[in-house]
SEVO-106378 format. One record per residue (C-alpha): x, y, z. Coordinates in steps of 0.05 Angstrom, whole numbers, padded with zeros to 5 digits, always signed. Layout:
BEGIN
XYZ...
// end
This chain:
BEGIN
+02871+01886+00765+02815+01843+00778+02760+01859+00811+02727+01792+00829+02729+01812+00903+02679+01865+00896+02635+01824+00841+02599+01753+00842+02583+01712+00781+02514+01693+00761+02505+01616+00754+02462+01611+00697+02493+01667+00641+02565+01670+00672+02543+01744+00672+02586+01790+00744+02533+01821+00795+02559+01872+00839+02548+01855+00919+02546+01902+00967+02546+01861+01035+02603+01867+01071+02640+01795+01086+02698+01764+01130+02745+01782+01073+02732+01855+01084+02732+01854+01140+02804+01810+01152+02821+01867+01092+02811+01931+01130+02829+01906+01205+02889+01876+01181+02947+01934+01159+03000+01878+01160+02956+01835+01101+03000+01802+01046+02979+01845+00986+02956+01807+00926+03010+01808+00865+02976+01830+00799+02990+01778+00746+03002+01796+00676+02936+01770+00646+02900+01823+00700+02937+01881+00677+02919+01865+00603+02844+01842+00614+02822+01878+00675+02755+01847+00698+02756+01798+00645+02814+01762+00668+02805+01687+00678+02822+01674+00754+02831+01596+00782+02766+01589+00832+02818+01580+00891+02842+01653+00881+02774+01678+00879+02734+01703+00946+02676+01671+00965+02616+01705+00930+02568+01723+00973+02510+01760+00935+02507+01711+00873+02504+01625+00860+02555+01583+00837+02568+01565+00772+02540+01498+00745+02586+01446+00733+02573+01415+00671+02612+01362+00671+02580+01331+00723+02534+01269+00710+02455+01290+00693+02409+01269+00749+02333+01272+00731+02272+01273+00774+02230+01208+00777+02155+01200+00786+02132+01283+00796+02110+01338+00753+02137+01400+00732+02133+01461+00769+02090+01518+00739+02141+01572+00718+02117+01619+00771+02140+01567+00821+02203+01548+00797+02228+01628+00795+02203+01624+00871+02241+01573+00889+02298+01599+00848+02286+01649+00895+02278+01628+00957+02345+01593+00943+02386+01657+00927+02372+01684+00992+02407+01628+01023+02476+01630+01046+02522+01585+00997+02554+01529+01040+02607+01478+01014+02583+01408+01007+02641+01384+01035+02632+01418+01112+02564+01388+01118+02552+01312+01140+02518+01270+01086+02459+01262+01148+02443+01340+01137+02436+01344+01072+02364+01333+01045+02354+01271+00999+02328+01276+00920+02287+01232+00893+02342+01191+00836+02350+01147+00781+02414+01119+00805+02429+01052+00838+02435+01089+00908+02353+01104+00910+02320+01061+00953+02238+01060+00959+02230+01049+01022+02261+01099+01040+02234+01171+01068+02249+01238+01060+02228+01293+01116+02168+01313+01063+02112+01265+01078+02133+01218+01128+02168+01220+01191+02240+01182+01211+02239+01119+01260+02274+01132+01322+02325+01078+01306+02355+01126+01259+02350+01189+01302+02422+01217+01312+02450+01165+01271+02506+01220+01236+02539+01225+01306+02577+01161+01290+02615+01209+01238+02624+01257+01299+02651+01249+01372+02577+01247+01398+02581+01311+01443+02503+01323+01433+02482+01258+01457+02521+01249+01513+02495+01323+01536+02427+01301+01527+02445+01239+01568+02484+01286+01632+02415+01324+01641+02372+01266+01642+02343+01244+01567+02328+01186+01558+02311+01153+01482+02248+01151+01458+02213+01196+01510+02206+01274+01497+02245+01321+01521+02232+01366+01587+02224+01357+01662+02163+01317+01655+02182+01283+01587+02120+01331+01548+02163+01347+01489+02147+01314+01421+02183+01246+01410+02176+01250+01321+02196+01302+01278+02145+01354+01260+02100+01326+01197+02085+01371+01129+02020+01350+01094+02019+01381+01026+01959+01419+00992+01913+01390+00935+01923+01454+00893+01954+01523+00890+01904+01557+00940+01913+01593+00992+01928+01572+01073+01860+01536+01095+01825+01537+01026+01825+01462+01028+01813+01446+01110+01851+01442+01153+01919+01418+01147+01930+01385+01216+01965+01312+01209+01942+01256+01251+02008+01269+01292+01998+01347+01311+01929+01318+01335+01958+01260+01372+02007+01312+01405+01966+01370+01412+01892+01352+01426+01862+01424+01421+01814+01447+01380+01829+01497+01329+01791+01560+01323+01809+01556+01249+01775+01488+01247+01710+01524+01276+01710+01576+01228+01723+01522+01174+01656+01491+01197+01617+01557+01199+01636+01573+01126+01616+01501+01111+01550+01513+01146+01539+01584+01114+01553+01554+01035+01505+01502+01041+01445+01550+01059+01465+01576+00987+01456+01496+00953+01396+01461+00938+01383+01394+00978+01413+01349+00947+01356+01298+00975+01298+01348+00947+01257+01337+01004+01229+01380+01043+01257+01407+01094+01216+01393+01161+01199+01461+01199+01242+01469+01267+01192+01496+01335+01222+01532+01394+01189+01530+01451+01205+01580+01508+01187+01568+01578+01157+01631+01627+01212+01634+01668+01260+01650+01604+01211+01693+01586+01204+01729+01655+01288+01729+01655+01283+01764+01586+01238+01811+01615+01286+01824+01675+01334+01841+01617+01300+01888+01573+01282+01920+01638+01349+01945+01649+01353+01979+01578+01279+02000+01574+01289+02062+01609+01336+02104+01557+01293+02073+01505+01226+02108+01528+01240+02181+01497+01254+02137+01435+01202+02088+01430+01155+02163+01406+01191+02182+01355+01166+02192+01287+01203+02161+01232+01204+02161+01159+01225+02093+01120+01240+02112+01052+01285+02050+01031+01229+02017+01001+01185+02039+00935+01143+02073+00977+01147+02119+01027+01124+02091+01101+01114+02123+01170+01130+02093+01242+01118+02118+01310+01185+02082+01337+01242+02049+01323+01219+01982+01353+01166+01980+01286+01224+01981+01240+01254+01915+01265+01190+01882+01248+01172+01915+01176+01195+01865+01138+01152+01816+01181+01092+01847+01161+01055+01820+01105+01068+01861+01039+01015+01885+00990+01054+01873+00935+01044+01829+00879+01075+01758+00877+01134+01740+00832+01109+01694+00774+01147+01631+00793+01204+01600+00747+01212+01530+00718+01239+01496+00759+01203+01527+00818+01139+01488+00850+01075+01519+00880+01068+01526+00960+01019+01483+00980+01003+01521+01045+01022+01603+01034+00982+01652+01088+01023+01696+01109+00970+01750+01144+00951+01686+01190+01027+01677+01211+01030+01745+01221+00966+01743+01261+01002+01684+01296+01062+01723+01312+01021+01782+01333+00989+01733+01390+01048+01701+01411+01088+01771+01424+01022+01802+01461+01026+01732+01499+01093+01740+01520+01090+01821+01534+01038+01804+01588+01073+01747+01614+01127+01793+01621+01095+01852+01645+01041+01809+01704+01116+01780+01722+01145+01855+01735+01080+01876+01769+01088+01814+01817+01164+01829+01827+01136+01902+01844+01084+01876+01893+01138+01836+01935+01189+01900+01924+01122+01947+01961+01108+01889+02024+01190+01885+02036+01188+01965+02030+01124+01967+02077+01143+01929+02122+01205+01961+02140+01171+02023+02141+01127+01994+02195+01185+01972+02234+01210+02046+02227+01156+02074+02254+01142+02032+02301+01210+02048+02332+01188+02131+02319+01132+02120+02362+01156+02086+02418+01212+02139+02426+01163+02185+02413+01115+02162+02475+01173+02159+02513+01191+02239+02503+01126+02254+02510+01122+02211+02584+01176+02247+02594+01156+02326+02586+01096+02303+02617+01138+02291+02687+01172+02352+02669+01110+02398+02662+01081+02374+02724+01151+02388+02765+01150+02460+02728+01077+02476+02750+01092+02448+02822+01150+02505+02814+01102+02558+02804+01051+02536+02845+01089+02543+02904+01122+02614+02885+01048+02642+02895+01042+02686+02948+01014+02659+03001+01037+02593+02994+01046+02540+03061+01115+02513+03034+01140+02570+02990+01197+02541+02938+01273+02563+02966+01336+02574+02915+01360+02506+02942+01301+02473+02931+01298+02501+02863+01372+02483+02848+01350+02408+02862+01296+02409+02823+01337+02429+02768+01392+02388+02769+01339+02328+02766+01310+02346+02710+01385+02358+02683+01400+02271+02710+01341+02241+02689+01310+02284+02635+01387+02312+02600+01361+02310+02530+01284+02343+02548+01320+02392+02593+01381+02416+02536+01326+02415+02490+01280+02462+02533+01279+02536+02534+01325+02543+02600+01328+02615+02592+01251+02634+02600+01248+02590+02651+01304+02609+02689+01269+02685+02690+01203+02654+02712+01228+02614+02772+01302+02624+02782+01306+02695+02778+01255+02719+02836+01291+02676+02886+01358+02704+02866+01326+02773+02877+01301+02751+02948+01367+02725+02961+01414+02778+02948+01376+02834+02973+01404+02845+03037+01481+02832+03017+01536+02876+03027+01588+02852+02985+01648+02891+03016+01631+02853+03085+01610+02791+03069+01645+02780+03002+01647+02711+02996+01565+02705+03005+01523+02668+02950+01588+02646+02910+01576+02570+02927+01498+02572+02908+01509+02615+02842+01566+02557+02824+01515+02511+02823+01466+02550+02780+01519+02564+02737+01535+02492+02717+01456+02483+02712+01441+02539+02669+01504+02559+02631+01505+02541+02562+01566+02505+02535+01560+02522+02466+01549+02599+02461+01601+02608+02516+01641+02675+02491+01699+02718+02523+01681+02786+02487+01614+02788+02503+01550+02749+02498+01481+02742+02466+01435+02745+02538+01374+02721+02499+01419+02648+02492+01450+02636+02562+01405+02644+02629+01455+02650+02672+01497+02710+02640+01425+02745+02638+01425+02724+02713+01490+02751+02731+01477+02808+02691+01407+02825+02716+01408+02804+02783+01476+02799+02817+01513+02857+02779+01465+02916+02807+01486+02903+02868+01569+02904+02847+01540+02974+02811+01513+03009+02881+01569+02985+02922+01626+03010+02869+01601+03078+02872+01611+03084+02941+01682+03055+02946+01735+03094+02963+01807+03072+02921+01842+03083+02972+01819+03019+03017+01834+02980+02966+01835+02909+03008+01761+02890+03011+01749+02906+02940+01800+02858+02918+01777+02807+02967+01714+02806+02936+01730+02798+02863+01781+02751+02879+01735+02708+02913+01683+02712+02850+01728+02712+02791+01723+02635+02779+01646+02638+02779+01628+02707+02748+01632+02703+02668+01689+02726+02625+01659+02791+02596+01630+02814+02660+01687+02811+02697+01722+02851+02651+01651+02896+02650+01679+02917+02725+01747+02922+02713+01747+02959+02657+01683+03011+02667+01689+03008+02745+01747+02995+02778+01803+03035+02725+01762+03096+02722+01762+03102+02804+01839+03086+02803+01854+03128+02745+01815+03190+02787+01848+03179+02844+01923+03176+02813+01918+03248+02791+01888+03280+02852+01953+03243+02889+02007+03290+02917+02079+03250+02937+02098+03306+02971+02035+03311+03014+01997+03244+03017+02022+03201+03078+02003+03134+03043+02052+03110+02986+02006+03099+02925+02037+03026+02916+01999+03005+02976+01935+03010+02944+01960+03001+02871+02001+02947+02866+01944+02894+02897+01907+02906+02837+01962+02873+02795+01945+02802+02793+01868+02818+02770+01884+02887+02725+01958+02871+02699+01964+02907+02638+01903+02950+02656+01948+02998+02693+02001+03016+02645+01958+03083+02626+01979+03102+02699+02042+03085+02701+02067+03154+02663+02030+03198+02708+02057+03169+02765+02131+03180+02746+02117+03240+02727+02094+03260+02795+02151+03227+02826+02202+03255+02779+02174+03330+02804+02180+03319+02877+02252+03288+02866+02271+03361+02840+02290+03381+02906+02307+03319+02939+02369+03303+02971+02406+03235+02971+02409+03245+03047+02335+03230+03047+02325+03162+03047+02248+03159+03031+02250+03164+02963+02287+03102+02962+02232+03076+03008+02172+03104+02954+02210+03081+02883+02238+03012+02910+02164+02984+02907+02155+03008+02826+02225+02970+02808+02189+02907+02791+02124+02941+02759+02162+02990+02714+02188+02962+02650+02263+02959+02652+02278+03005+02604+02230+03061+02633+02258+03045+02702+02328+03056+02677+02321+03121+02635+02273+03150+02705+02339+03130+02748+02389+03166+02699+02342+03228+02688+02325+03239+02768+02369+03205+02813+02434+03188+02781+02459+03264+02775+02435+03271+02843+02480+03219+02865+02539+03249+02828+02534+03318+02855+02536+03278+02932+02603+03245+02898+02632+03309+02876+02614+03343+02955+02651+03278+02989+02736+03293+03010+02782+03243+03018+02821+03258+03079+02866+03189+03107+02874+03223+03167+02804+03241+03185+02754+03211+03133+02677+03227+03133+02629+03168+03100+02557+03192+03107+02559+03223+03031+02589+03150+03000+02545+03111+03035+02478+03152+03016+02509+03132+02947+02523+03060+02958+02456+03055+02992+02429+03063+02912+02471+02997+02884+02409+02951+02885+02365+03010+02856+02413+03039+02797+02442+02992+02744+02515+02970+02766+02537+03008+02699+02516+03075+02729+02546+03061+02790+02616+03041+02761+02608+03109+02715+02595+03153+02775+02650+03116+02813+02702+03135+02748+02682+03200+02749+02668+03231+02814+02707+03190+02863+02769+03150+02829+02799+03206+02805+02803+03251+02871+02818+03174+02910+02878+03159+02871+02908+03233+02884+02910+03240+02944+02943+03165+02945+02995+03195+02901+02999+03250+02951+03008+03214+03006+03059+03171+02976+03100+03226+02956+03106+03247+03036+03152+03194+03063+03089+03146+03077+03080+03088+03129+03064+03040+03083+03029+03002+03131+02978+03055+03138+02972+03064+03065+02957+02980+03060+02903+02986+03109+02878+03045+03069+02872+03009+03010+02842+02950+03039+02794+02991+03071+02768+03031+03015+02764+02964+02971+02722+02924+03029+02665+02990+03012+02650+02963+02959+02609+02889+02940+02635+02828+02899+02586+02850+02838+02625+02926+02829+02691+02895+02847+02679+02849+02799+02674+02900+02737+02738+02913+02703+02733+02991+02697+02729+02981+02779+02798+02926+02782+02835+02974+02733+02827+03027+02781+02852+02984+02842+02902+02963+02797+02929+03022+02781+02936+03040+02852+02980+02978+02863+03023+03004+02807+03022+03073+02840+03042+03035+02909+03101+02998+02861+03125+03051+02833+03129+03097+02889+03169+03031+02923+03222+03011+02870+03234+03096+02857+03256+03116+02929+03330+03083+02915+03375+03137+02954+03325+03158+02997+03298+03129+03064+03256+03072+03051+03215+03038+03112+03244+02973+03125+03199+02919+03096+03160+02965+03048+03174+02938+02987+03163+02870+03011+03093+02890+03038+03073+02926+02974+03095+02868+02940+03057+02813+02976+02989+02860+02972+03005+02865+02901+03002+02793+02897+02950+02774+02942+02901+02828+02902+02918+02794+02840+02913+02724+02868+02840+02747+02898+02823+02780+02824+02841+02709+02792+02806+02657+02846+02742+02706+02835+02738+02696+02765+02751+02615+02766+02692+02614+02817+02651+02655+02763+02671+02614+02713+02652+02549+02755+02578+02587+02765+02569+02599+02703+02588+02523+02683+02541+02492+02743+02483+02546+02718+02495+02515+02641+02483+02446+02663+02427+02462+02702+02391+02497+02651+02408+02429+02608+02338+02397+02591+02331+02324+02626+02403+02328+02644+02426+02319+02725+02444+02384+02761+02506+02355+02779+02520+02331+02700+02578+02380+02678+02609+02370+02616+02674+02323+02627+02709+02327+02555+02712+02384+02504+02655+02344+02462+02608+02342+02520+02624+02416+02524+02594+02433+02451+02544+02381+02445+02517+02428+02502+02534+02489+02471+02491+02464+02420+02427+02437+02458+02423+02516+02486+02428+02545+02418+02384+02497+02387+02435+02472+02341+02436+02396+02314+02505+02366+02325+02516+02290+02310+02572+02246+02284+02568+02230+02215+02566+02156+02214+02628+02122+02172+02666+02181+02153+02739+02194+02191+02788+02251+02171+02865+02227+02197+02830+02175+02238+02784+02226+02275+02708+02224+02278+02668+02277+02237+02606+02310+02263+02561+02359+02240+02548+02425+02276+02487+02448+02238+02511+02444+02166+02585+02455+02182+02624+02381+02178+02680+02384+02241+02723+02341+02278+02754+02348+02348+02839+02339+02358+02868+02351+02429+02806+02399+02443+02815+02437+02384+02754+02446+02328+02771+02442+02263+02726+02473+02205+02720+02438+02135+02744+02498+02095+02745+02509+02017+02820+02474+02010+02837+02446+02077+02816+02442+02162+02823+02509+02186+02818+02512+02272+02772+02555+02300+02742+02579+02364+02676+02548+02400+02646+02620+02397+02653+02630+02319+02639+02553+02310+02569+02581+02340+02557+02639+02298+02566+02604+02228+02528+02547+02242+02475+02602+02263
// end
């Protein structure tokens, strides 16, 4: 079998090359299961590879050329040279890499033209190499075509013999080629612009440039080819370049100081040299050398004019010139720098000591009003200085002289002046009869002299704020002598007077007096207090002291139950004082210590009264139920309802059965019931251990009615059981609508920035309210439905309301559920 699909054939030697790119005919091969398979021949199964195949059965090599035809006619090149062999196998080359096209797809206009021998060449005509095509001829191999590119170029606007692009900037010829003198490389022979890429691009090159400066740099390296002289170039610098190269340097001088005294050693020459800075080095080789001269050559003349220790000299000059140029210029720039700096600084203080003059005017008018303060607190005095007086002096030095005053020592001045006038003012005051004296006077000191800053509710520094040191020195002696002679007991003026001070003493002071004064009196005078003795209830002068003391008196709050709880040992519920004493302590006890002292001392008293009271229809006592109902308000309604279930229901509901066991007037036995139920109030009635009872009594009643079948029965009994029966239950259900109504009308009340009369009108108003009192966020979740019906979200729980039902998102499905337990998940 062949194997020419795999292999090309080398055009020169005939010799098969293997390729190894993959082509249409491989791919047409593999994609293709259906291909017609290719019939071995005879010759192929006897030569293999070396079969002779007709080109039209072979597949288009890829990888190698085409075979030369040699019986084609010999064309020769006219006019050129041979290529160098080096360039021929490069453009063998660079021609292998190409793809092989048929000469017959491609129009004659595409193909590029050989120079020939034949009768076709024509000399005027021109390749692309070297010249560039009129315009008559562009496009010309359309006429061979249907003309599909001009006539595009045409629809979007071109028109011949302008450039392409919105504003017509493309290039209207074909780009040029210049070709190189020799083999060298890019740009070893100039540049290789054409007169058209200059015409069409006007910008300099930056090869160009670089082309000059090598040009430049080579002839520095050729002799003149004039052999003249060359005549010497001068530069001349003016002082302001040399005062803006001083400016310069400047800026870099500084890190170059530590530098500029550094030893260093030069040993790149013969010898071995010393500098004292780097700055030297840069200038060695301008220093004349010692050594001897070079004998000069043949063709080398004799300097007319050679010194060079005088152009040295020269140089020398000219750089000390310049340095003080330089340096007179920075001194200058200096100068100006110090007046600008200066003058400022005069402004400055010039604005110091005005202000200055002014504070110093104004301690001036301070000192004098000070010294006319002391000069009229001598004795002896015609106008001696009052506390009101005083107080308006100080508040105008606090208007007009605020910043000399805060700035002043208030406190040592306060003790000088203020503080003997407060002495003389107080010294006559009782403060349990007159207890509002002085508080309007020591207001007004207190906003003169209390310091804002060092204000303190624990305590305070006394040495930093005069009027704490006032309160404390002056006014709280007297609060001192008059709380050690106070009696507890009369409670009323004390309070009167702290009351009427507790906005103007400080903080810390007050709680001075509560704390180390007034609890120690109260605390005495609780345990020398007898209930069983003392005429005066001990809430009458304990309980004012609640709004100043609060949680002051909770250490005697445990002795006083337990006094109480020993004089209720042998108390009665007959006696109706202790209600009298404890009612007062409800509201001050905690709840839960009021509770447990109720079920510990009076609670068992009250069920040994319950256990002493007989039920007798016919002749009934009351005085031992209503000493126990007269306790409802004081005792929880739970203890009530459990000394109700144990002492009383039990004996009540015997004797009913009793009675009804006795051929009973039922009529007597409705009023009975009514009567014992109207005893009790709508907040016992209302607790179900209390409606089974009556309940079971109308079952009793029922019973006792439907059983007596042969027996005499009073006409219209049953009937009149039967219509209390249902006019109990009827009460028991309208009761707990109107509850439920309360408790609705309370819920929308308590709604924030809702109506009181706003009550929930659907089932979603009713949990979006549910969840504004549980704090819980509930809102729709915008574009999602489930079966047509909104979903919200109740915290993180997704739901969705159906005939006021809620329905949870569960793991597989909607699961209903109740408002209650929709509550407690999302919590």
């Amino acid at each position: 079998m062949s194997m020419s699909h795999l292999y090309g054939t080398d055009g020169d030697d005939g010799v098969e090359m293997e390729s190894f790119e993959v082509s249409d005919w491989d791919l047409q091969n593999e994609f293709n299961p259906h291909r017609q398979r290719h019939r071995q021949t005879k010759e192929e199964a006897t030569y293999g590879v070396w079969a002779e195949r007709d080109s039209d059965e072979e597949r288009p090599s890829f990888g190698g050329k085409r075979s030369r035809d040699y019986s084609a006619p010999v064309n020769f090149v006219s006019a050129g040279l041979r290529k160098a062999a080096a360039e021929e196998a490069s453009d063998e080359d660079s021609e292998e890499d190409e793809k092989p096209v048929k000469q017959e797809e491609i129009p004659k206009e595409f193909v590029p033209k050989k120079l020939k021998t034949g009768g076709n060449f024509k000399p005027s005509q021109k390749g692309f190499v070297g010249g560039t095509k009129s315009f008559v001829d562009f496009g010309s191999w359309e006429r061979h075509t249907k003309g599909i590119g001009q006539k595009l170029l045409q629809k979007m606007g071109y028109v011949p013999g302008r450039g392409l692009g919105k504003n017509a900037q493309g290039i209207i010829n074909p780009i040029e080629a210049k070709q190189r003198k020799g083999k060298g490389a890019v740009g070893a022979y100039g540049s290789e612009r054409t007169p058209q890429s200059l015409q069409d691009f006007p910008v300099v090159d930056s090869e160009e440039e670089a082309e000059e400066e090598f040009q430049k740099e080579l002839s520095q390296w050729r002799k003149d080819p004039n052999g003249g002289k060359k005549k010497p170039k001068y530069s001349y610098k003016t002082v302001e370049e040399l005062k803006a190269k001083g400016r310069i340097n400047k800026k870099l001088a500084a890190p170059q100081k530590e530098l500029s005294q550094v030893k260093v050693i030069d040993m790149t020459g013969r010898e071995q040299k010393v500098y004292y800075s780097y700055s030297q080095i840069s200038h060695k080789h301008n220093i004349p050398d010692d050594s001897p001269q070079q004998p000069l050559g043949k063709d080398s003349k004799p300097q007319g004019f050679a010194l060079p220790e005088l152009e040295h000299n020269l140089q020398l000059l000219i750089d000390i010139t310049e340095q003080e140029i330089i340096q007179n210029d920075r001194q200058l720039q200096y100068e100006r720098d110090m007046v600008i700096n200066l003058s400022h600084e005069i402004q400055k203080m010039s604005e110091v000591l005005s202000h200055e003059e002014k504070a110093i005017s104004n301690l001036s008018k301070v000192l004098d009003m000070v010294e006319e303060c002391e000069r009229r607190m001598q004795p002896g005095c015609e106008n001696p200085l009052t506390l009101d007086e005083c107080a308006k002096i100080f508040e105008t030095l606090q208007d007009k002289y605020y910043e000399e005053y805060r700035m002043s020592d208030r406190v040592d001045l306060a003790v000088a002046i203020v503080f003997p006038l407060m002495k003389d003012y107080f010294k006559n005051w009782d403060p349990l009869k007159d207890c509002s004296y002085g508080t309007e006077i020591i207001a007004k000191w207190k906003s003169l002299l209390e310091n804002d800053q060092l204000l303190s509710h624990s305590g305070q520094d006394l040495s930093t704020d005069a009027f704490h040191r006032l309160m404390w020195e002056i006014w709280m002696p007297y609060v001192r002598n008059i709380v050690a002679r106070w009696q507890p007991r009369n409670c009323g003026s004390m309070v009167d007077f702290l009351d009427s001070w507790v906005n103007v003493v400080p903080v810390w002071i007050l709680d001075n007096i509560l704390d180390q004064l007034i609890f120690p009196k109260l605390q005495k005078e609780v345990e020398s207090w007898n209930p069983l003795t003392d005429t005066v209830p001990i809430h009458s002068w304990i309980h004012p002291w609640l709004p100043l003391m609060q949680a002051r008196l909770e250490p005697l709050y445990s002795p006083i139950r337990n006094k109480l709880a020993n004089a209720l040992q042998k108390w009665h519920p007959s006696d109706s004082s202790a209600k009298l004493i404890l009612q007062p302590w409800k509201d001050v006890f905690t709840p839960g210590s009021w509770e447990a002292f109720m079920v510990k001392n009076i609670v068992p008293k009250l069920g040994m009264c319950l256990n002493e009271l007989i039920i007798n229809p016919h002749q009934q006592h009351m005085d031992a139920f209503y000493w126990v109902m007269d306790w409802e308000g004081m005792i929880s309604v739970s203890s009530l309802v459990g000394l109700l279930e144990k002492h009383f229901f039990p004996k009540w509901l015997q004797v009913l059965c009793s009675w009804l066991s006795n051929s009973p007037n039922y009529e007597e036995i409705t009023k009975w019931y009514l009567g014992w139920k109207s005893m009790f109030s709508d907040q016992v009635l209302a607790h179900p251990s209390i409606k089974d009872k009556f309940n079971e009594a109308l079952d009793i009643m029922n019973r006792a009615v439907s059983s007596s079948v042969g027996g005499y029965m009073q006409p219209g009994a049953r009937e009149n059981i039967a219509y209390l029966t249902h006019t109990e239950r009827r009460k028991d259900f309208q009761y707990e609508a109107m509850q439920e109504r309360r408790e609705a009308e309370n819920m929308a009340q308590r709604g924030i920035g809702m109506a009181a009369s706003s009550v929930p009108m659907n089932f979603k108003d009713l949990i979006q309210t549910k969840a504004e009192e549980h704090n819980i966020v509930f809102m729709p979740v915008i574009g999602k439905r489930h079966e047509g019906k909104q979903l919200y979200t109740f915290g993180r729980i997704v739901i969705y309301i159906d005939r006021g039902v809620v329905f949870v998102q569960g793991e597989k499905t909607w699961v209903p559920t109740s408002l209650q337990s929709l509550i407690d998940m999302a919590k």
